[in-house]
DOSE-474688 format. One record per residue (C-alpha): residue number from 1; residue in three letters; chain; x, y, z. Coordinates in steps of 0.2 Angstrom, whole numbers, plus 5000, padded with zeros to 4 digits. Each point is the difference from the previous one (the first is absolute). Last residue first. Layout:
{k: NUM&r: ALA&c: A&u: X&v: Y&w: Z};
...
END
This chain:
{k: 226&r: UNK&c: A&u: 5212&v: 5341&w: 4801};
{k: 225&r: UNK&c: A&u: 4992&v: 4992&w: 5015};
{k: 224&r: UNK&c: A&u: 5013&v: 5006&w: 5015};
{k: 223&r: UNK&c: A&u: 5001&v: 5017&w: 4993};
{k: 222&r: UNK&c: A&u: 4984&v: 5005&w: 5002};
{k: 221&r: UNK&c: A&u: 4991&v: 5008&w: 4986};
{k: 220&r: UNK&c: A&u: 4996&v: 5020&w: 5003};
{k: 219&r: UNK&c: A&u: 5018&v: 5008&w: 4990};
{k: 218&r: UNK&c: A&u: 5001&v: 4983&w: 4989};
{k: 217&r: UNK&c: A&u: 4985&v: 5005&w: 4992};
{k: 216&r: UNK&c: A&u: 5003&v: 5017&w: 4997};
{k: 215&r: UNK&c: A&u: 4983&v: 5010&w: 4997};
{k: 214&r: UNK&c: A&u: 4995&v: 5010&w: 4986};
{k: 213&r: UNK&c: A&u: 4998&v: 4981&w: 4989};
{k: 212&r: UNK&c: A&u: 5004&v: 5001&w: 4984};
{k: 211&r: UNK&c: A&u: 5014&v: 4985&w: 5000};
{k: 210&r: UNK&c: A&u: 4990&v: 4992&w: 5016};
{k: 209&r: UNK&c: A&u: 4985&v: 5001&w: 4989};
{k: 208&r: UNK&c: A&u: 5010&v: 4992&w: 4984};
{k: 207&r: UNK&c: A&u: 5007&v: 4985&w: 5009};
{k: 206&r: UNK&c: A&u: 4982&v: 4995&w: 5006};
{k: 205&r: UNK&c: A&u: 4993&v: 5001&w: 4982};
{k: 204&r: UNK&c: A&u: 5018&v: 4988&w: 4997};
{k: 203&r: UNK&c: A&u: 4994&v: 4991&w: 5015};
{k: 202&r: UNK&c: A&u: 4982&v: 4997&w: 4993};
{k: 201&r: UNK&c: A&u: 5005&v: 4997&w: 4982};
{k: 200&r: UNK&c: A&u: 5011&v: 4985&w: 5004};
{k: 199&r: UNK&c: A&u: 4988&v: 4993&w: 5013};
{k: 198&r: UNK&c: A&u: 4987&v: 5002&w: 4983};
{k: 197&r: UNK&c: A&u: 5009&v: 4987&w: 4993};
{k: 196&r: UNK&c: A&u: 4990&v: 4987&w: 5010};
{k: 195&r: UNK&c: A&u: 5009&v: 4987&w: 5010};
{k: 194&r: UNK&c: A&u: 4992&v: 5003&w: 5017};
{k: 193&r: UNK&c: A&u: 5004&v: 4985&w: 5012};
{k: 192&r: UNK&c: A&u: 5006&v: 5011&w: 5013};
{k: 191&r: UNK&c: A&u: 5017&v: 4989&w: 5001};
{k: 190&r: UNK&c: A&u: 5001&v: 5004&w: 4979};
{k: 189&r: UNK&c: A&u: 5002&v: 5018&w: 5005};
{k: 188&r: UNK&c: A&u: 5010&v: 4998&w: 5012};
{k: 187&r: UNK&c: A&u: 5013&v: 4988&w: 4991};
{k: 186&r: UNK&c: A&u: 4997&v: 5015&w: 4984};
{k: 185&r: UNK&c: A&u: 5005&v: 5014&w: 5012};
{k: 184&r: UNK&c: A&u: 5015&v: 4990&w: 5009};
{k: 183&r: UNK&c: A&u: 5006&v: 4997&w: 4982};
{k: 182&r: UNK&c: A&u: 5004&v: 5016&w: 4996};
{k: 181&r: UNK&c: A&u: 5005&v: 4997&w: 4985};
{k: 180&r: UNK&c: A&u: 5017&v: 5004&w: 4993};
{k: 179&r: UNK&c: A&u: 5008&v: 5018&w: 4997};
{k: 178&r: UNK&c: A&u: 5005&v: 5016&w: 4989};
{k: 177&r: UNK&c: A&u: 4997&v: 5018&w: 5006};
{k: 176&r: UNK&c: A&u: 4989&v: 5011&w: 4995};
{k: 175&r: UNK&c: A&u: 5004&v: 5015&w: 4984};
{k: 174&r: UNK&c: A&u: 4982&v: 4995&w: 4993};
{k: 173&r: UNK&c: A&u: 5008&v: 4993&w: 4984};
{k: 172&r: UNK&c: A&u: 5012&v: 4988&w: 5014};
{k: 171&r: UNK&c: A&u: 4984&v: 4995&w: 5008};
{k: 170&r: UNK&c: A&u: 4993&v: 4997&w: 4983};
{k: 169&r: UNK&c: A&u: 5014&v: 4989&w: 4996};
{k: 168&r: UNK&c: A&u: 4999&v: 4991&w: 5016};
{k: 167&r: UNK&c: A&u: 4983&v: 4995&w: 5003};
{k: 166&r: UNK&c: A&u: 5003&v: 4991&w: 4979};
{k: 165&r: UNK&c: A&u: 5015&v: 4992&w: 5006};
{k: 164&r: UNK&c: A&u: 4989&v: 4992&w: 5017};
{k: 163&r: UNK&c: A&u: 4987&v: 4996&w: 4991};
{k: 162&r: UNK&c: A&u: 5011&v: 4991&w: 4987};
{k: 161&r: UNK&c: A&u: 5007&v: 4991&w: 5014};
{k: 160&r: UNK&c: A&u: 4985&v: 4995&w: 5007};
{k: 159&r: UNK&c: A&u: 4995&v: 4993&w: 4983};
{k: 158&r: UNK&c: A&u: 5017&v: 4989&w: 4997};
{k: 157&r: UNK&c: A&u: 4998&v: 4996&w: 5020};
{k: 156&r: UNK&c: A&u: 4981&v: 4992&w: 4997};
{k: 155&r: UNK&c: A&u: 4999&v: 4997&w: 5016};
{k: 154&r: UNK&c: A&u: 4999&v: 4981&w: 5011};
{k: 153&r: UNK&c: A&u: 4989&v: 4995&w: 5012};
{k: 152&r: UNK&c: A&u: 5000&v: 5003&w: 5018};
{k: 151&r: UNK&c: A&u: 4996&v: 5016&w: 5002};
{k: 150&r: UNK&c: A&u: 5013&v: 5004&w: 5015};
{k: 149&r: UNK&c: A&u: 5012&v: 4990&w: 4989};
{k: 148&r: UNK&c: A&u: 4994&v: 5008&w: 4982};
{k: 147&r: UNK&c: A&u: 5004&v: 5018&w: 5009};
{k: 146&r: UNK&c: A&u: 5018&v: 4997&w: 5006};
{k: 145&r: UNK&c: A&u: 5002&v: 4992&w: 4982};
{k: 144&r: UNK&c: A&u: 4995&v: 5016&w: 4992};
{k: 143&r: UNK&c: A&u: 5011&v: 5009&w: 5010};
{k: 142&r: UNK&c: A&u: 5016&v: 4991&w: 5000};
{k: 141&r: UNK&c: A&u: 4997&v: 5004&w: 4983};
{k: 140&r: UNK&c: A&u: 4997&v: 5019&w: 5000};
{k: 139&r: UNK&c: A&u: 5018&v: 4999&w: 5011};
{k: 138&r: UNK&c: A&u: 5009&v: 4993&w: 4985};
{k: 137&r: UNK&c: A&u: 4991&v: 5010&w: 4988};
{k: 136&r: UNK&c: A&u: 5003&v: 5015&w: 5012};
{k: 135&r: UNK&c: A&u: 5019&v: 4996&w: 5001};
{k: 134&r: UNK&c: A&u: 5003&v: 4997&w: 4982};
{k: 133&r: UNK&c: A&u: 4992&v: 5014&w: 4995};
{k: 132&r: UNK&c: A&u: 5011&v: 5011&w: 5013};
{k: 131&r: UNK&c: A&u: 5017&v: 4994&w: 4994};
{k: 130&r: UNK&c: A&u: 4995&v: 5007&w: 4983};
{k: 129&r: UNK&c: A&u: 4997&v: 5015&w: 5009};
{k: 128&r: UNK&c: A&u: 5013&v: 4999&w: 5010};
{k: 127&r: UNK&c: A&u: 5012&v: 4997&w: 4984};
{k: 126&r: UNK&c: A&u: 4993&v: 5016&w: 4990};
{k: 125&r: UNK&c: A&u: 5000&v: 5011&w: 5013};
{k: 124&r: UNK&c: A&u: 5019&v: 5004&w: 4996};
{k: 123&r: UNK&c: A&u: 4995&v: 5003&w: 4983};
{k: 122&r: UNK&c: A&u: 4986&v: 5011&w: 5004};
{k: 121&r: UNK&c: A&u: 5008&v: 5010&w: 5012};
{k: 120&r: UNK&c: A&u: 5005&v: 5013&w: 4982};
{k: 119&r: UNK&c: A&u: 4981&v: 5004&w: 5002};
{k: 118&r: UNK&c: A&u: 5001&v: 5008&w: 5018};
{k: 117&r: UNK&c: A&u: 4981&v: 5005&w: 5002};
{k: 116&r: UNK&c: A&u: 4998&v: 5016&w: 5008};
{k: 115&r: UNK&c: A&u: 4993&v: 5009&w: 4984};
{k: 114&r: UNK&c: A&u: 4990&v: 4984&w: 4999};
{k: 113&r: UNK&c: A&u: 4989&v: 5006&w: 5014};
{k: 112&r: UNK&c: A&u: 4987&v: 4989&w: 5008};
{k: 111&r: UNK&c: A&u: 4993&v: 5003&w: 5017};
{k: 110&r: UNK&c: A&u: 4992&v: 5018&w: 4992};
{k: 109&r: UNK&c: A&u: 4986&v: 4986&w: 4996};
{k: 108&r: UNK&c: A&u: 4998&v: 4993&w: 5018};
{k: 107&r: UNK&c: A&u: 4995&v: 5020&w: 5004};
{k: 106&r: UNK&c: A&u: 4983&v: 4997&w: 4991};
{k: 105&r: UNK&c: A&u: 4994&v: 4986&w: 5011};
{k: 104&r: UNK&c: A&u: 5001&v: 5013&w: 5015};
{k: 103&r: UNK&c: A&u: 5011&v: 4995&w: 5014};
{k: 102&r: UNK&c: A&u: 4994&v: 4996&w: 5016};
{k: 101&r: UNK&c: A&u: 5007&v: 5012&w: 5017};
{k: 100&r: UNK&c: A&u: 5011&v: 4991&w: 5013};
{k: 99&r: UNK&c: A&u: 4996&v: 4993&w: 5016};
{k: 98&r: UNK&c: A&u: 5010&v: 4988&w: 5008};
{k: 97&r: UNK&c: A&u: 4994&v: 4984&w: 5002};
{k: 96&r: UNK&c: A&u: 4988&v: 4992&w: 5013};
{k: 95&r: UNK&c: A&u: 5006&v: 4991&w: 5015};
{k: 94&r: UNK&c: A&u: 5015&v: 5010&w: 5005};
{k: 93&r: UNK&c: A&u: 4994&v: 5009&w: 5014};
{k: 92&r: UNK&c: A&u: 5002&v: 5016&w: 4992};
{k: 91&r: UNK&c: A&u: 4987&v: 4992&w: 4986};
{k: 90&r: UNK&c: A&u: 4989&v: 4994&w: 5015};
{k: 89&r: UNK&c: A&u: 4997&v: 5017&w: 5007};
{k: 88&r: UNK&c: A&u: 4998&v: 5007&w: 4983};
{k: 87&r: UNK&c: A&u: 4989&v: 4987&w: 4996};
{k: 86&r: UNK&c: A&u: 4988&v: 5006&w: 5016};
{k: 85&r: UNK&c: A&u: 4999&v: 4987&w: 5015};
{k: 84&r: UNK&c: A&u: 4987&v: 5000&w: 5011};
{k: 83&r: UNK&c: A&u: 5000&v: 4982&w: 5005};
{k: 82&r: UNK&c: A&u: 4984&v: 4995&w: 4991};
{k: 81&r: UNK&c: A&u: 5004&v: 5008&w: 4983};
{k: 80&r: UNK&c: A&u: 5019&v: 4995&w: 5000};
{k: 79&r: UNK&c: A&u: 4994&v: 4983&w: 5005};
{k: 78&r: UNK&c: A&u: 4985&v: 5001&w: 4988};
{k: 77&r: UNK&c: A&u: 5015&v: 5004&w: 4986};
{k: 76&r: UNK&c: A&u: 5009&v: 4988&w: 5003};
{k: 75&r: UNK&c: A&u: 4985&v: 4986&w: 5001};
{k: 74&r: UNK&c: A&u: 4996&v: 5007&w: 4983};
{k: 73&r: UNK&c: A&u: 5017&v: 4996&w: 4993};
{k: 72&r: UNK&c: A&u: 4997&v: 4983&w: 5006};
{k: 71&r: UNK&c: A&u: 4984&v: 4996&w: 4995};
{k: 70&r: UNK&c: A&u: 5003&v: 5005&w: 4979};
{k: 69&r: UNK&c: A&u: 5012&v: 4985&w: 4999};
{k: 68&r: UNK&c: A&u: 4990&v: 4990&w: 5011};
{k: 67&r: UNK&c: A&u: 4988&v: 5001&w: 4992};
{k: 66&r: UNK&c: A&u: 5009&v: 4998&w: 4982};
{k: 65&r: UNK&c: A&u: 5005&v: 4983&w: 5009};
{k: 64&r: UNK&c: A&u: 4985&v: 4994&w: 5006};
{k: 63&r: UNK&c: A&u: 4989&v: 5001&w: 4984};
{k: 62&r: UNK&c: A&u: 5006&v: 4984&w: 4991};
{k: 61&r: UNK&c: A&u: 4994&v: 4989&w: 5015};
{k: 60&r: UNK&c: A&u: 5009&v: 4987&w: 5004};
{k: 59&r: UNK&c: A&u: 5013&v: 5008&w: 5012};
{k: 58&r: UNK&c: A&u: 5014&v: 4989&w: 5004};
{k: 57&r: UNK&c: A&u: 5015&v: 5004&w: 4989};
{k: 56&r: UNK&c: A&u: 4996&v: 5020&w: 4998};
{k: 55&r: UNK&c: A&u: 4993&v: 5001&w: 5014};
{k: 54&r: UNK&c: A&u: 5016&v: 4995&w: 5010};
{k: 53&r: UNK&c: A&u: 5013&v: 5013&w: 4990};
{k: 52&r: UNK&c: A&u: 4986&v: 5012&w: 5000};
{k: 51&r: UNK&c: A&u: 4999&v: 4998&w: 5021};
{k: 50&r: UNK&c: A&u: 5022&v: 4999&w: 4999};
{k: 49&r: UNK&c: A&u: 5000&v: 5016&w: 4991};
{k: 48&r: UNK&c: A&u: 4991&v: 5011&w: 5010};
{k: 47&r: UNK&c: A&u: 5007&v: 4994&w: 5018};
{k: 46&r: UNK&c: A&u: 5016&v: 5003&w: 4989};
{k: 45&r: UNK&c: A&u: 4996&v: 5017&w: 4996};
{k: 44&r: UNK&c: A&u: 4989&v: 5004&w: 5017};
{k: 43&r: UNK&c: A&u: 5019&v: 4996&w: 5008};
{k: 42&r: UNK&c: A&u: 5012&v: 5011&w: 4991};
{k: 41&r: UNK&c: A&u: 4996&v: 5015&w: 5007};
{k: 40&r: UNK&c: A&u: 5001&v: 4995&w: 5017};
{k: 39&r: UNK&c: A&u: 5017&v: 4988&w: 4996};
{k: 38&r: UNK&c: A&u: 5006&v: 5019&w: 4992};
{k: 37&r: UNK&c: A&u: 4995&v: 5009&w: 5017};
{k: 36&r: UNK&c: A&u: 5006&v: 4986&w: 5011};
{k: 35&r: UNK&c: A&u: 5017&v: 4999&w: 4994};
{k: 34&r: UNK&c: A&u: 5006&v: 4981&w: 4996};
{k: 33&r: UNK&c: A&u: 4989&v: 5000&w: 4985};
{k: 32&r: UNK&c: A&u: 5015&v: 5011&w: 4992};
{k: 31&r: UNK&c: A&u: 5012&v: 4985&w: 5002};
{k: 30&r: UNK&c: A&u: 4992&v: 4992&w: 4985};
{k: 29&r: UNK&c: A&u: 5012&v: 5012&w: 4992};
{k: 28&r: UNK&c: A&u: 5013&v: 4987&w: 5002};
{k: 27&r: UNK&c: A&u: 4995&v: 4990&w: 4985};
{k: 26&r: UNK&c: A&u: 5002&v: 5014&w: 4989};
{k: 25&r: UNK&c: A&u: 4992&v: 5013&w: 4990};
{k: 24&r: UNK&c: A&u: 4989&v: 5007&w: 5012};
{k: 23&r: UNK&c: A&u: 4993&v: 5019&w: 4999};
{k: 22&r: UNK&c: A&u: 4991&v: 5007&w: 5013};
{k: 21&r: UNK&c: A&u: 4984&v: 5008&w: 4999};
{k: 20&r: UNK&c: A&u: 4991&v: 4982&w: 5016};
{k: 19&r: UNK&c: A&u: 4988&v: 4997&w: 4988};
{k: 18&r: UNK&c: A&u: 5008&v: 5002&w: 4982};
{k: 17&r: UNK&c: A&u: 5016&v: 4991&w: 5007};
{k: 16&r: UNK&c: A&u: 4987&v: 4986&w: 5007};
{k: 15&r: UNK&c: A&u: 4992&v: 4998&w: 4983};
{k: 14&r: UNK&c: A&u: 5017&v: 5002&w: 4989};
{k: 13&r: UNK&c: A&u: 5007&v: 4984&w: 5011};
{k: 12&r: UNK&c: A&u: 4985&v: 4990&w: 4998};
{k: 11&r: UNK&c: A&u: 4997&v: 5003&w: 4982};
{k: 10&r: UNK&c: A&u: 5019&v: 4996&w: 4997};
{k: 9&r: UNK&c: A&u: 4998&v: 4983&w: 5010};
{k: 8&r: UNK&c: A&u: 4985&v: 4996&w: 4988};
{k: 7&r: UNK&c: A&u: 5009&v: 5005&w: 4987};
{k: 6&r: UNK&c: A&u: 5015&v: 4989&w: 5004};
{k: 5&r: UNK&c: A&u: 4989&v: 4984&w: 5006};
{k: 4&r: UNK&c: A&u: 4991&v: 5002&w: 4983};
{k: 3&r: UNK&c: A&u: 5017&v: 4998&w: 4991};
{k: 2&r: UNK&c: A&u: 5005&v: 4988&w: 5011};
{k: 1&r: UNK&c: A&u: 4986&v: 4989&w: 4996};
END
């Protein structure tokens, strides 16, 4: 449970600092919704999330949820549309991202260079990574259990686990970054009642058109539902 409270809090803290461009580390940045502008910003967020936190419990019908996942973006841009606004008006207003040019697939590959690569930092490493395993087995747990009480039967952790590993490894073989499930993705998922493996295929498809894509994603989303 207070693992679950703590994510859900850090959700909620990284959403608003994401709306409002601030950073907030600390209780007391809460103070930021205090000025107009930031509370402004902030509010079609948490208007946002507190509809999808209600359809989600309440809402029979598997397809209410992805509606109003792809509604709510829509409804931006209408207003944008409607009201006159161009993106760069609304970037400078601080509803949109900056805007920053895409990076060509190829260029991820000059990324790596193990002529930069300390080797003798190895040792040193050694006990963080070590440290590391722990911590994402731990948190890879807390997971898995998060998941199965949402579901409400119990996971196969031993097989979970060994997803998870295997994720890993060829994360790390890929130069990515380790971590646990997202477990948010699989309690949606299984919310919309849709429990084929083709999910999986149809957001690493999606993954791979924003990773080509000519146009920056984050530079034409709103901030408010990223």
């Amino acid at each position: 449970g207070g693992y679950l409270a703590f994510i859900g809090y850090f959700c909620l803290e990284a959403g608003v600092a994401l709306c409002i461009g601030k950073s907030m580390t600390t209780i007391s940045d809460w103070a930021y919704l205090l000025e107009p502008r930031s509370l402004l910003l902030a509010t079609p967020g948490l208007l946002a999330a507190l509809i999808l936190t209600i359809i989600s419990r309440k809402a029979k019908n598997d397809a209410v949820l992805p509606t109003a996942m792809v509604a709510i973006p829509a409804l931006f841009y209408l207003v944008l549309y409607f009201c006159s606004v161009t993106l760069d008006e609304a970037r400078d207003s601080g509803w949109i991202g900056e805007e920053t040019p895409p990076v060509a697939p190829k260029e991820l590959i000059h990324l790596v260079d193990f002529n930069l690569v300390h080797w003798s930092m190895i040792k040193k490493c050694m006990g963080t990574w070590v440290g590391m395993l722990f911590v994402v087995a731990f948190a890879s747990c807390l997971d898995i259990a998060a998941v199965s009480i949402d579901m409400g039967k119990p996971l196969d952790t031993n097989k979970e686990m060994v997803t998870v590993g295997a994720s890993n490894f060829m994360s790390g073989l890929l130069f990515g970054f380790t971590g646990s499930y997202i477990f948010s993705q699989t309690i949606f998922t299984y919310r919309t009642g849709c429990h084929s493996r083709l999910v999986g295929v149809f957001i690493m498809a999606a993954y791979l058109f924003v990773c080509v894509s000519p146009i920056n994603i984050l530079s034409v989303a709103p901030l408010f539902f990223l």
